[in-house]
N, C-alpha and C positions, 0 to 999 in steps of 0.2 A: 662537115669539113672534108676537104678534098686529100688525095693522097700529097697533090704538088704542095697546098698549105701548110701540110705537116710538113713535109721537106724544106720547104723556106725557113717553120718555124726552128727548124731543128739544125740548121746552118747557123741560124740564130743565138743558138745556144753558145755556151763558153766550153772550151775545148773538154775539162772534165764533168761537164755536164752530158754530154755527145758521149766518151766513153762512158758513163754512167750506164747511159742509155741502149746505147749497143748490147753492154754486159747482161742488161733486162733482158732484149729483147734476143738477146742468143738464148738466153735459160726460158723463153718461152717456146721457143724455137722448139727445143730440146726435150723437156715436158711435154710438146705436141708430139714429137718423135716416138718419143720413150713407151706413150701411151697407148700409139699407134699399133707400136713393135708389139706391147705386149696383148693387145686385143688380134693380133694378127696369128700370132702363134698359142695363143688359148686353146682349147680343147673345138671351140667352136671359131677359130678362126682359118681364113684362109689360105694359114702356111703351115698347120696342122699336121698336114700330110705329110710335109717335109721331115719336122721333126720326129714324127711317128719311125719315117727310113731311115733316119741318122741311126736312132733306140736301135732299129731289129740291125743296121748294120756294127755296129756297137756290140750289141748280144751275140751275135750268131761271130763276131770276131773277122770280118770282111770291111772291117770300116779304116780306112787308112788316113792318118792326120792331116791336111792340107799341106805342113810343111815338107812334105813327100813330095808330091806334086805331081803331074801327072804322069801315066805308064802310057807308051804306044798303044793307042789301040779302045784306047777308054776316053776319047775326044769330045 
C-alpha cells in the first residue's frame, strides 16, 4: 500500500474516525519519542555527557536555573 492510498483511504473516513486516528498516531509518535529520549540519555547513550555536567554543575552549586537566563558573557 502506498503512502497517497492511505491518504485517500483516510479522507475517506468519517470525521471521528480521522480524529480517532490522529489521537493513535500522536501516542505513537510520542512512545517513539519517549523511547528515544530515554536511550539517548542512559548511561550509554549519546546525551550522557550532558546530563553527567548538569550533576557536577548542580553538586559543585555553579548550575543556575534556566529561568535565570542568560549572564553577559556566557553566550
Amino acid at each position: 500500500m502506498t503512502i497517497e492510498a492511505i491518504k485517500d483511504a483516510i479522507t475517506g473516513l468519517p470525521e471521528d474516525a480521522q480524529v480517532a486516528l490522529a489521537a493513535w498516531l500522536n501516542l505513537q509518535t510520542m512512545d517513539s519519542w519517549d523511547k528515544e529520549m530515554q536511550a539517548d540519555f542512559s548511561a550509554s547513550g549519546r546525551g550522557h555527557q550532558i546530563v553527567e555536567k548538569v550533576r557536577a554543575q548542580v553538586h559543585t552549586g555553579s548550575f543556575r536555573p534556566m529561568s535565570e537566563g542568560r549572564t553577559q558573557g556566557n553566550e
